[in-house]
KEZARO-160685 format. One line per field, with one value per residue (C-alpha): residue number from 1; z, y, x. Coordinates in nm, 3 decimals, always signed. Example, Ala and Ser with C-alpha at 12.3 -4.5 7.8 and 13.67 -1.06 7.14 Angstrom:
seq <- 1 / 2
up <- +0.780 / +0.714
north <- -0.450 / -0.106
east <- +1.230 / +1.367
//
This chain:
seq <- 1 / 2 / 3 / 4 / 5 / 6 / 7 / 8 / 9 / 10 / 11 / 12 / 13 / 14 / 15 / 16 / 17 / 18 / 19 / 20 / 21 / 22 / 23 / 24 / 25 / 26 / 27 / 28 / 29 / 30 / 31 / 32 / 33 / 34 / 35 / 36 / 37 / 38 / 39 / 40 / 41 / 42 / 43 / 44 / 45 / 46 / 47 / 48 / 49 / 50 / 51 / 52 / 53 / 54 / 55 / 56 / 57 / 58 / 59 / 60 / 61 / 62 / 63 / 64 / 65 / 66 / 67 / 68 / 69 / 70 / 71 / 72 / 73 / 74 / 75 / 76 / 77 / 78 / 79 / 80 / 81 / 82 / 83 / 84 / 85 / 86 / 87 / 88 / 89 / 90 / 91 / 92 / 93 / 94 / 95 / 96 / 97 / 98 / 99 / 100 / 101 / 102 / 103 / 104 / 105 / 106 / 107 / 108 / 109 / 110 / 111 / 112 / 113 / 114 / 115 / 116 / 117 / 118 / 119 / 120 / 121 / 122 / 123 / 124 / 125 / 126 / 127 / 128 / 129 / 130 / 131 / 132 / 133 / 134 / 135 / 136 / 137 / 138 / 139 / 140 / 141 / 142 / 143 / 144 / 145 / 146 / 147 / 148 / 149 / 150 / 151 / 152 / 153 / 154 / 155 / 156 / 157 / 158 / 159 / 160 / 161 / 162 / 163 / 164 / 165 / 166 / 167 / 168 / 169 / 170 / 171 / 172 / 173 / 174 / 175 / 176 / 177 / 178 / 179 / 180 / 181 / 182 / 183 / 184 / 185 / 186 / 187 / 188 / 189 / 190 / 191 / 192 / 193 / 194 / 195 / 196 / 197 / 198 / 199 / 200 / 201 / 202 / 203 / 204 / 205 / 206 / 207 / 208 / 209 / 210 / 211 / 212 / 213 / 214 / 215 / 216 / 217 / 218 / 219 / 220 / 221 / 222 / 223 / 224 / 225 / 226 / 227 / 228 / 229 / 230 / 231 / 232 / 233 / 234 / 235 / 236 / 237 / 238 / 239 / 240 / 241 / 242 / 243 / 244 / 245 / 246 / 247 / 248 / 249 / 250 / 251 / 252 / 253 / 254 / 255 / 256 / 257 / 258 / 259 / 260 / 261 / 262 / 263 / 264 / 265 / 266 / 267 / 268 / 269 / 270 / 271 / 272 / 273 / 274 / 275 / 276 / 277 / 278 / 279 / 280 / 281 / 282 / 283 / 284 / 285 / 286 / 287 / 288 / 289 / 290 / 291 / 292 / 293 / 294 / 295 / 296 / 297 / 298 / 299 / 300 / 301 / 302 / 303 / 304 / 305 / 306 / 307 / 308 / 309 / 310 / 311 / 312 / 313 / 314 / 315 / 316 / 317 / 318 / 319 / 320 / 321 / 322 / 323 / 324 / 325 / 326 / 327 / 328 / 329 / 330 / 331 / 332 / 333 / 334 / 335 / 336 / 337 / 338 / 339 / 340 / 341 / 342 / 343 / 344 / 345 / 346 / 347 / 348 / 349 / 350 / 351 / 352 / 353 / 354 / 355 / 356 / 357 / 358 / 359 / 360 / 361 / 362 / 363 / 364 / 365 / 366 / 367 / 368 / 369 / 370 / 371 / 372 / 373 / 374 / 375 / 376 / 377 / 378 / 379 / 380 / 381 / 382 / 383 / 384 / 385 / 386 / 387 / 388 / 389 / 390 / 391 / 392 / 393 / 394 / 395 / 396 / 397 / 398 / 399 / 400 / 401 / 402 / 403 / 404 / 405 / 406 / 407 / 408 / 409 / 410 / 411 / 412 / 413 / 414 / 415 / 416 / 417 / 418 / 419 / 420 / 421 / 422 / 423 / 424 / 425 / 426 / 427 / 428 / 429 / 430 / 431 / 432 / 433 / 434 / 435 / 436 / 437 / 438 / 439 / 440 / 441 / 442 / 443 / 444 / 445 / 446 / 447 / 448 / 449 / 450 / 451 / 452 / 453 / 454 / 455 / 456 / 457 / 458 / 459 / 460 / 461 / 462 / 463 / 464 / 465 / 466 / 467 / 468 / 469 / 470 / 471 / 472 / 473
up <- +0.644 / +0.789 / +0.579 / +0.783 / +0.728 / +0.367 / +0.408 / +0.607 / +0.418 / +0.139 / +0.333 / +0.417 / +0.082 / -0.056 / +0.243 / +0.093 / -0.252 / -0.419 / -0.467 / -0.600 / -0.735 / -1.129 / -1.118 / -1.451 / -1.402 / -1.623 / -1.871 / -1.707 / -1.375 / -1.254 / -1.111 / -0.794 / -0.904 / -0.647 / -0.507 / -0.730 / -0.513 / -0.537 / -0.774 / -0.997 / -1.248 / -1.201 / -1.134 / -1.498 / -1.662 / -1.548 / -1.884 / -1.887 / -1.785 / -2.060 / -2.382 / -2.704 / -2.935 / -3.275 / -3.042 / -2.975 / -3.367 / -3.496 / -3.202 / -3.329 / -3.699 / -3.710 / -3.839 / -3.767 / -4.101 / -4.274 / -4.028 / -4.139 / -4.498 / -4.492 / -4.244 / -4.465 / -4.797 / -4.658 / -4.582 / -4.907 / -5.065 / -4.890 / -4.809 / -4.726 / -4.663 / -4.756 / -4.960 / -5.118 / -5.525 / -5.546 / -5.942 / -5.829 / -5.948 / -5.685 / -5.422 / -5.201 / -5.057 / -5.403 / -5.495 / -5.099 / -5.072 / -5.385 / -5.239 / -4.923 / -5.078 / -5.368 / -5.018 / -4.849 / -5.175 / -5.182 / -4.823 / -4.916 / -5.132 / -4.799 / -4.744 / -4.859 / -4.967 / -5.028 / -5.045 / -4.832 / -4.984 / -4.893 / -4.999 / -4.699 / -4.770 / -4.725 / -4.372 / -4.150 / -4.231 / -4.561 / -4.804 / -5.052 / -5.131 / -5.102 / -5.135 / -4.868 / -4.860 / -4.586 / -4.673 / -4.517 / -4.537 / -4.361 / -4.235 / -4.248 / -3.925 / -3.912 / -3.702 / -3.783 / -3.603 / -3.725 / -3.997 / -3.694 / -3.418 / -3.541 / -3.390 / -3.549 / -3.543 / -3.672 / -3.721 / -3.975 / -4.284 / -4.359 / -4.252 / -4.240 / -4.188 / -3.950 / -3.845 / -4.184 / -4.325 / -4.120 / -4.399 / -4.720 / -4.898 / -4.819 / -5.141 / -5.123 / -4.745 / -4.870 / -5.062 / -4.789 / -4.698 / -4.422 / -4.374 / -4.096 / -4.056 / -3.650 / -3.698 / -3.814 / -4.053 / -3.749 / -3.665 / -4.042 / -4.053 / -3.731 / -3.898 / -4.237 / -4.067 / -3.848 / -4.154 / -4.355 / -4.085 / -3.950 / -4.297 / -4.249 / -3.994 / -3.917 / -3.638 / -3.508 / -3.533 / -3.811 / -3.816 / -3.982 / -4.036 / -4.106 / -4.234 / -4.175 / -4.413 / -4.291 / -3.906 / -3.927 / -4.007 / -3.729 / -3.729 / -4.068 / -4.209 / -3.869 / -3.809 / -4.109 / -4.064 / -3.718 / -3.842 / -4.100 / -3.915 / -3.614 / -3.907 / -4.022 / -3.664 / -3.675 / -3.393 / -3.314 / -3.029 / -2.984 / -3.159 / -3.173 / -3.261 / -3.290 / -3.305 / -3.307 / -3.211 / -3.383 / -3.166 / -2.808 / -2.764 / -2.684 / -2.734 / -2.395 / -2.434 / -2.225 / -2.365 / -2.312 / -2.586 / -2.326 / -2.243 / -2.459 / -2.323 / -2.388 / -2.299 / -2.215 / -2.183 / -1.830 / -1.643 / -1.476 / -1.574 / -1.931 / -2.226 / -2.359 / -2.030 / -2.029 / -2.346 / -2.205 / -1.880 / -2.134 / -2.333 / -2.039 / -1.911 / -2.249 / -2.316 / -1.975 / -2.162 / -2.481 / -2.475 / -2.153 / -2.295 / -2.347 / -2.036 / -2.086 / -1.925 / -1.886 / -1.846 / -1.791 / -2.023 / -2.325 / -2.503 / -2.441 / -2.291 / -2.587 / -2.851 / -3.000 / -3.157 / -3.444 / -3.164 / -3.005 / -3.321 / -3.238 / -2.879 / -2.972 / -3.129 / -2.856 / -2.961 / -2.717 / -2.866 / -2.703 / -2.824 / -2.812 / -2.804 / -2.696 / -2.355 / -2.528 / -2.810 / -2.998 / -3.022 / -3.229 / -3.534 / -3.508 / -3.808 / -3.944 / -4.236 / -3.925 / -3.870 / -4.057 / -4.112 / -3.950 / -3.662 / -3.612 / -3.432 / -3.667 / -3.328 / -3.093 / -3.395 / -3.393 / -3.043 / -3.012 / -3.318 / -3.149 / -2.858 / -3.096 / -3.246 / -2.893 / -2.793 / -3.166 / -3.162 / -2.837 / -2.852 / -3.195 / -3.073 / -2.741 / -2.688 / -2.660 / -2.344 / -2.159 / -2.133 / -1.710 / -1.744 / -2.021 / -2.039 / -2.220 / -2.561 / -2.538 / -2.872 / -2.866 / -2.950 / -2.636 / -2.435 / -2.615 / -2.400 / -2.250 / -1.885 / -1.811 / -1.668 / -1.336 / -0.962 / -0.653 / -0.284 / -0.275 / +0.099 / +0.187 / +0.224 / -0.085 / -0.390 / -0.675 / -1.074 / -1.368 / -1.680 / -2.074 / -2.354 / -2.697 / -2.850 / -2.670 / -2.897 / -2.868 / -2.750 / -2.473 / -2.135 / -1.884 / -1.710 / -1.467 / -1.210 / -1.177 / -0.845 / -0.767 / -0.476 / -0.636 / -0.605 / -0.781 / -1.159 / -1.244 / -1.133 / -0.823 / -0.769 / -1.034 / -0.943 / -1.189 / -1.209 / -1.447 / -1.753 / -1.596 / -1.571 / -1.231 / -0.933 / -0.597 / -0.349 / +0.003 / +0.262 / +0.002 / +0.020 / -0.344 / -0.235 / -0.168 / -0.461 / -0.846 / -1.021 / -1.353 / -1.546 / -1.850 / -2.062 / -2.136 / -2.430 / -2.380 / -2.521 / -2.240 / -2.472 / -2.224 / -2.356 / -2.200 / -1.873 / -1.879 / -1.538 / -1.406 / -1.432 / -1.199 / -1.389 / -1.386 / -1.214 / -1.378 / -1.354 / -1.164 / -1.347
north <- -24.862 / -24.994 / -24.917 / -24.648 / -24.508 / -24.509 / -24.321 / -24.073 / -23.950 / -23.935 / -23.745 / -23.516 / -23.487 / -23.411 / -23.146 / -23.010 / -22.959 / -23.200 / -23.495 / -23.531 / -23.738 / -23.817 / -23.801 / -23.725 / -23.448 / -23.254 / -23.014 / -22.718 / -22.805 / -22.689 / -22.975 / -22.902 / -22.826 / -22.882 / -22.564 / -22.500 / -22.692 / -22.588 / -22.789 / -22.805 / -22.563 / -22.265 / -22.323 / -22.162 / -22.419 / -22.712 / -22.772 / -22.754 / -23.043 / -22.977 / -23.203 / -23.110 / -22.971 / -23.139 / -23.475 / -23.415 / -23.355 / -23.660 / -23.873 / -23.727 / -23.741 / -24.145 / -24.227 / -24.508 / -24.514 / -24.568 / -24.828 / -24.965 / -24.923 / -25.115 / -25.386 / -25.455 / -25.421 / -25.684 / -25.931 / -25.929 / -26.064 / -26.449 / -26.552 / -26.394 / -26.713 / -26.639 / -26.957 / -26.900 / -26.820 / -26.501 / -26.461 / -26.409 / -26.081 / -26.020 / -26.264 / -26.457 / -26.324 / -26.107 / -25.919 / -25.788 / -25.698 / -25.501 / -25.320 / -25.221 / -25.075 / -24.861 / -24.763 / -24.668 / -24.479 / -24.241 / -24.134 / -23.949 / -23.872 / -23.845 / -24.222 / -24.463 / -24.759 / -25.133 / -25.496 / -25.624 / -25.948 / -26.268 / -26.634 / -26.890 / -27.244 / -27.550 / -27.628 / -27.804 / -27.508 / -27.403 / -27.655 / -27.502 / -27.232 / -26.971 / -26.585 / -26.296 / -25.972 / -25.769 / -25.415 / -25.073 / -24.765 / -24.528 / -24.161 / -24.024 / -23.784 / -23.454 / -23.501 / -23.513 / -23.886 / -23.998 / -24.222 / -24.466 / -24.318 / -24.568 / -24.611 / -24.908 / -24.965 / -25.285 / -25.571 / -25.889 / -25.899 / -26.238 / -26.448 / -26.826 / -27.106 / -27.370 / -27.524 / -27.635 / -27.762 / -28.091 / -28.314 / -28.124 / -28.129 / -27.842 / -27.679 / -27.642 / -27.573 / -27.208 / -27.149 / -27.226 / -26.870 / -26.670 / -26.333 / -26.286 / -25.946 / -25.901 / -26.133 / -25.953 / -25.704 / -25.514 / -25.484 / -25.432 / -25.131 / -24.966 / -24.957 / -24.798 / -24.573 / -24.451 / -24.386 / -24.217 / -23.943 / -23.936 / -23.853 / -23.512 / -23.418 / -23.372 / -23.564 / -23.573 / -23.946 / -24.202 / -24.348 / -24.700 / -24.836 / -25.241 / -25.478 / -25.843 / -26.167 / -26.525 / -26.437 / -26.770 / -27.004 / -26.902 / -26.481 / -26.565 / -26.176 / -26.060 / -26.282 / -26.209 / -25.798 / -25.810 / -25.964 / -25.793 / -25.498 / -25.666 / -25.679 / -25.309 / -25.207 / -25.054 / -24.880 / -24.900 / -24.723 / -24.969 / -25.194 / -25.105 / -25.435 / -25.503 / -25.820 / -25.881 / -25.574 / -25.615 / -25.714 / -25.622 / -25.896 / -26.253 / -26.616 / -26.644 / -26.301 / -26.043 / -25.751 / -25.403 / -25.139 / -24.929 / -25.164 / -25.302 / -25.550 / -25.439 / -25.700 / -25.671 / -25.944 / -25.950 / -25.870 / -25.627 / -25.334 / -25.432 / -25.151 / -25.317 / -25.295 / -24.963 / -24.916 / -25.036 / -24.798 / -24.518 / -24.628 / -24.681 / -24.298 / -24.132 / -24.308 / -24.137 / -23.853 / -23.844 / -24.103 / -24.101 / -24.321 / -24.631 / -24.812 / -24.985 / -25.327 / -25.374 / -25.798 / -25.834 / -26.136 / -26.153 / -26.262 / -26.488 / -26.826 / -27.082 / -26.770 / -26.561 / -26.203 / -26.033 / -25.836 / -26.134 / -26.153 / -25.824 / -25.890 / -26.168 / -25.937 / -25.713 / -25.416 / -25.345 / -25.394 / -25.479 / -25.628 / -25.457 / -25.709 / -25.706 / -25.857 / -26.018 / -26.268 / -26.534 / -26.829 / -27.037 / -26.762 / -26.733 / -26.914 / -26.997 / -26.880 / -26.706 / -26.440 / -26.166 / -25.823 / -25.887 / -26.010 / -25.714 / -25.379 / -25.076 / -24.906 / -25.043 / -25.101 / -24.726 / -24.656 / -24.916 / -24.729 / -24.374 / -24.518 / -24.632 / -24.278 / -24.083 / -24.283 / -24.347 / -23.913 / -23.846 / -24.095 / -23.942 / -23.622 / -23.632 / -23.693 / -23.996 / -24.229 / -24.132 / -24.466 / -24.528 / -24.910 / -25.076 / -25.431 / -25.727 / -25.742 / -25.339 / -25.130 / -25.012 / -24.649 / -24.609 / -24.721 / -24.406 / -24.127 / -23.849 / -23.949 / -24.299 / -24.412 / -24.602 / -24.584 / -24.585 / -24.532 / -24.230 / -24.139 / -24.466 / -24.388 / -24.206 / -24.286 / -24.133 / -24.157 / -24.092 / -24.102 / -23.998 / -23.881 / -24.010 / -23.704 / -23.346 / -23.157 / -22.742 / -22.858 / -23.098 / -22.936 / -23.174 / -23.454 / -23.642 / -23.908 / -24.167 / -24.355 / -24.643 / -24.953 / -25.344 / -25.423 / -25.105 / -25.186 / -24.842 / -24.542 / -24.339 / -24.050 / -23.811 / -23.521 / -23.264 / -23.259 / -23.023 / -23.015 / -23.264 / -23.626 / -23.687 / -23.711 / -23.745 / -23.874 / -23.825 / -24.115 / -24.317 / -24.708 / -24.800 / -25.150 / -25.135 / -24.884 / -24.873 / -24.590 / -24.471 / -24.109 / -23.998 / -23.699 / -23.385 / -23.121 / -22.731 / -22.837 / -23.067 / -23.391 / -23.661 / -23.966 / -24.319 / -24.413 / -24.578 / -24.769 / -24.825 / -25.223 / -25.383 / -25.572 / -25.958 / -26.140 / -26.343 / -26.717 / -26.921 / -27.149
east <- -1.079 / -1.447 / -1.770 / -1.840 / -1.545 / -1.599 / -1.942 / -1.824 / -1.514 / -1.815 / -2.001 / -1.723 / -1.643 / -2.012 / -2.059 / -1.696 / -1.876 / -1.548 / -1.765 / -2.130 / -2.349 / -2.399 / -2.770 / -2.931 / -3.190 / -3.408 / -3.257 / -3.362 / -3.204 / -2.850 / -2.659 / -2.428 / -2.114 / -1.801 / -1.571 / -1.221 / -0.973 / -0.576 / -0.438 / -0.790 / -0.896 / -1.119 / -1.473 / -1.549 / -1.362 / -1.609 / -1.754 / -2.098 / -2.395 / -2.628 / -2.827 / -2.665 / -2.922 / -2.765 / -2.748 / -3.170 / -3.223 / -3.044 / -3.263 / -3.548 / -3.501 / -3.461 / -3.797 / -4.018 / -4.172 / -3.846 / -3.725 / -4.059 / -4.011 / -3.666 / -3.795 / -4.063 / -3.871 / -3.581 / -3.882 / -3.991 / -3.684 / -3.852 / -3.478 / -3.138 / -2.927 / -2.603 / -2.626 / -2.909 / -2.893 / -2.744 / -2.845 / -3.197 / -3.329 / -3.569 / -3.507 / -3.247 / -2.899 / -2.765 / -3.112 / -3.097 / -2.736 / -2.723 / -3.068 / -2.859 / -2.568 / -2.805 / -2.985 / -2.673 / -2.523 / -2.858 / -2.818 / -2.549 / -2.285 / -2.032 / -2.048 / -1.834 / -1.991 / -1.863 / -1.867 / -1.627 / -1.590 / -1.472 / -1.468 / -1.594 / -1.505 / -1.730 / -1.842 / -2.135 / -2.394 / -2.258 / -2.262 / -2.003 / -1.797 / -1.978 / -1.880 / -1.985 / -2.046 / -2.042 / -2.172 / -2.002 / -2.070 / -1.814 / -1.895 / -1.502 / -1.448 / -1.341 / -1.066 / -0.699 / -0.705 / -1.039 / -0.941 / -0.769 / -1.092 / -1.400 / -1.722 / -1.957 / -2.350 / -2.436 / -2.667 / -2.673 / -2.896 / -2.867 / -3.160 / -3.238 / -3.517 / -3.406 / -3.703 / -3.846 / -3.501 / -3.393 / -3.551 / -3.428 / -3.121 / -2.893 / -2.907 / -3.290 / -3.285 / -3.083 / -3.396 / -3.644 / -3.871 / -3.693 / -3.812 / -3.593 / -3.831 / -3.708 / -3.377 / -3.240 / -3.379 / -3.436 / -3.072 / -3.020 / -3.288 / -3.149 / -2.790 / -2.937 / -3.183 / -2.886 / -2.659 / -2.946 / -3.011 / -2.633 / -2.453 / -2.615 / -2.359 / -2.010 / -1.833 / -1.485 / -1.438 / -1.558 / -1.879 / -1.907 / -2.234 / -2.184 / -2.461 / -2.331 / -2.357 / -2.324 / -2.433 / -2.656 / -2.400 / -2.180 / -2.061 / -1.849 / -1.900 / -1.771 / -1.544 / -1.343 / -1.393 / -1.248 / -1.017 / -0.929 / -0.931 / -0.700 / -0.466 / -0.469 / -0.384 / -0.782 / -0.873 / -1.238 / -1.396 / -1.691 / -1.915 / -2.288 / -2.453 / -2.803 / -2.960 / -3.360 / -3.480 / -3.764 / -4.056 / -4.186 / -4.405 / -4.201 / -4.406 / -4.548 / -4.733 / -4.515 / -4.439 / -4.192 / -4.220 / -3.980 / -3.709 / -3.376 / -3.125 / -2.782 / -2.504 / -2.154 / -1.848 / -1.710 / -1.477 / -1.667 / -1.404 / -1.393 / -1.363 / -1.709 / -1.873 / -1.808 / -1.966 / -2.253 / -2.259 / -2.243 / -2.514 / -2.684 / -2.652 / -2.725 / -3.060 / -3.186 / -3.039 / -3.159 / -3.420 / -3.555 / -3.862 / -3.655 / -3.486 / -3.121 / -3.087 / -2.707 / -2.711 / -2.345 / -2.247 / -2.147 / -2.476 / -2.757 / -2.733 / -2.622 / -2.632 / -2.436 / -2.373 / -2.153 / -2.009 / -1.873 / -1.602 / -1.492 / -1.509 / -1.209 / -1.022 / -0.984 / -1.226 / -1.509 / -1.853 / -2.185 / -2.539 / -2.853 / -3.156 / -3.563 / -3.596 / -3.856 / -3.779 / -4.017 / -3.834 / -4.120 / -4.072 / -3.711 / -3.518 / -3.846 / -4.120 / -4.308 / -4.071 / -4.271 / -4.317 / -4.634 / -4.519 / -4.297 / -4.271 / -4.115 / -4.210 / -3.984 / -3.693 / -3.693 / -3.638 / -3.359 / -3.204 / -3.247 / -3.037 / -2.805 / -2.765 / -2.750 / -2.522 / -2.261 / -2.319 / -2.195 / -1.869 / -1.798 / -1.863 / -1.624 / -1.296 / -1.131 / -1.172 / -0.872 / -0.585 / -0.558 / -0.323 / -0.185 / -0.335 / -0.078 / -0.052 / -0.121 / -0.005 / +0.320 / +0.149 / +0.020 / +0.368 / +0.497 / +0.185 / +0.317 / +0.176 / +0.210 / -0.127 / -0.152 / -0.287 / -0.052 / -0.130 / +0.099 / +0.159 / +0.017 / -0.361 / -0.429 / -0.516 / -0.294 / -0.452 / -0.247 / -0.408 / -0.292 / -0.528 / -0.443 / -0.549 / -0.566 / -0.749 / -0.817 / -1.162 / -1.041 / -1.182 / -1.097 / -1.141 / -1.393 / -1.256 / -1.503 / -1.564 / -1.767 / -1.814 / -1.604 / -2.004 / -2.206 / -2.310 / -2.226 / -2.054 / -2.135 / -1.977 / -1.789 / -1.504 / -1.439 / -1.046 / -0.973 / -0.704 / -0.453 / -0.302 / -0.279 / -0.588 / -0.505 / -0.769 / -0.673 / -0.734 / -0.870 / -0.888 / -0.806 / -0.844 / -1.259 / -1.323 / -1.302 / -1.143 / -1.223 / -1.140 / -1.366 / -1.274 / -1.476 / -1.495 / -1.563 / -1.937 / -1.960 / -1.953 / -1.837 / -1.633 / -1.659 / -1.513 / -1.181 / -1.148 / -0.844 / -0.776 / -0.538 / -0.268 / -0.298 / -0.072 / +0.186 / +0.134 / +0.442 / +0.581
//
């Protein structure tokens, strides 16, 4: 079928009231919703398009004097190396650590708290065995599947000076100042700030909030929790990882208080880029006042995240950064408080809490295609996902949902051009497994199905990904 084609039979099918578009409008304005169709679910069962109220309160809780507070307070420790001295009482890699956890413990008595420990032998950036301590603190859900449902927000408290060490011996290079204010106290603040206000509420799935050692000396705190994790058979939702999000002003004076970067490994129908198109939409939701970038790669050119190591392991996880970095105080003594923006850190960590609340808050992403290597688990859903042409010019979509709770509403088939960045066009399908789109050209489109709670909480799209072919041998 032609372009035109294509446009028309969207036409047809806006003017038919079974196709619209996903445009987010003000709170107090109705969006058109389509006309019941036979094999879809009454009109009254279209769960509502509305901001949830608890969502707006934890946004507006997260405060930017405490994000402040623990910016400033992480600074003041002078280093964080992970090899620094870690029998210093007020100073270097143990002193900060055992700040964090007392931090986490007084948030609240729900969260679970602890080291998780491991021993890192001698390599090129640490000079001996050293130990590391990652510290989580886990939000349990409500949900009969939450303990195997987690959704992280992240960022690395270890910090390091780069730029004054190339003539020092390694052991006093750990000991070298690095405030590490906006990398990555930032990240680290954002993570604690987010726990602090979101251990006042109740959430179907888990909440983990993680901060990372050993991030400088190449993602060895993540590395070893994702895999870990891989190990345990962990399910994890998505990674929320932040990573300097501490400034708005980057060395050659630009500046953005209203923008984040939020990246995303390819391919373009990845679970993490996914992630990232739903962060994307609830910011303009629930922070309308900060803008998400989606860059789709995986990081920065030549750089590198703690969401990358979970990224490896199969989980979906993205990285929120400022579009505008200062690369002559990174890894240096110059990376100070005073060189810092609590400001912006606390509107990067309200995105991260729209966004962690409404995943653990909906349902499940619905499963549309097994990749290789899937779980066995999944093989075993009810409704074996997958897309067919079915008469020869339509589009069939099966999809399965994990785990149909009483509040499970429905589900949303997702539609967008091989060449959009982000969905198009939504149809509400109702409470069932399989969509069929008549005289569509699955070949030029990309399909996707997100699922929807009576409260209207909306899950992340799952697209449908066309299986890779087998190589010839």
């Amino acid at each position: 079928m032609h372009q035109s084609s294509i446009r028309t039979r969207a036409i047809e099918l806006l003017a038919s009231g079974l196709l619209f578009w996903p445009v987010c409008l003000p709170a107090q304005v109705e969006q058109p919703r389509p006309q019941p169709q036979t094999d879809l679910l009454e009109e009254t069962n279209r769960p509502p398009k509305k901001l949830d109220p608890v969502i707006q309160k934890i946004v507006s809780e997260i405060s930017e004097q405490r994000v402040a507070d623990i910016m400033r307070r992480l600074g003041d420790f002078q280093t964080r190396n992970t090899v620094s001295d870690p029998t210093q009482a007020n100073r270097g890699i143990g002193a900060a650590r055992q700040w964090i956890f007392d931090q986490f413990k007084s948030y609240s008595p729900r969260l679970q708290v602890s080291f998780d420990t491991y021993t890192i032998a001698k390599t090129n950036r640490i000079y001996k065995e050293t130990e590391l301590r990652n510290i989580l603190a886990v939000l349990p859900g409500k949900a009969s599947g939450a303990t195997n449902h987690w959704i992280l927000i992240s960022g690395h408290y270890d910090s390091i000076n780069f730029q004054d060490a190339a003539s020092l011996p390694a052991a006093e290079a750990a000991e070298l100042p690095a405030p590490g204010v906006s990398d990555d106290a930032s990240g680290t603040a954002c993570a604690m700030e987010c726990a602090r206000v979101m251990s006042q509420y109740e959430f179907g799935a888990t909440l983990v909030f993680v901060a990372f050692a050993g991030e400088e000396q190449g993602l060895y705190g993540s590395h070893a929790l994702a895999r870990r994790l891989k190990r345990e058979s962990q399910s994890i939702e998505a990674v929320l990882n932040n990573d300097i999000i501490g400034t708005e002003v980057s060395g050659n004076g630009s500046s953005d208080k209203n923008r984040v970067l939020v990246f995303s490994e390819d391919p373009n129908d990845s679970a993490s880029r996914q992630i990232a198109r739903f962060v994307r939409a609830t910011a303009a939701r629930y922070c309308p006042d900060m803008a998400v970038d989606m860059i789709f790669r995986y990081d920065r050119f030549g750089r590198g995240g703690d969401h990358t190591s979970f990224n490896q392991q199969g989980y979906p996880g993205v990285r929120f950064t400022t579009p505008n970095e200062n690369f002559a105080q990174q890894h240096s003594s110059l990376d100070t408080f005073a060189n810092a923006s609590p400001a912006y850190a606390k509107s990067v960590a309200r995105v991260n809490a729209a966004a962690a609340a409404l995943m653990a808050l909906a349902p499940e992403p619905p499963v549309t295609s097994f990749a290789a290597g899937s779980p066995a688990s999944l093989l075993t859903l009810p409704n074996r996902p997958g897309l067919s042409r079915g008469a020869g010019y339509d589009a069939v979509l099966r999809w399965s949902e994990a785990d149909e709770g009483p509040d499970l509403a429905g589900f949303f088939v997702m539609i967008r051009s091989t060449t959009a960045p982000d969905w198009e066009k939504e149809i509400w399908a109702g409470n069932v497994h399989q969509f069929i789109l008549k005289d569509t050209p699955i070949d030029q489109i990309v399909l996707g199905v997100k699922a929807v709670d009576v409260q209207g909480h909306e899950s992340p799209v799952s697209a449908y990904v066309n299986p890779s072919r087998a190589v010839a041998q």
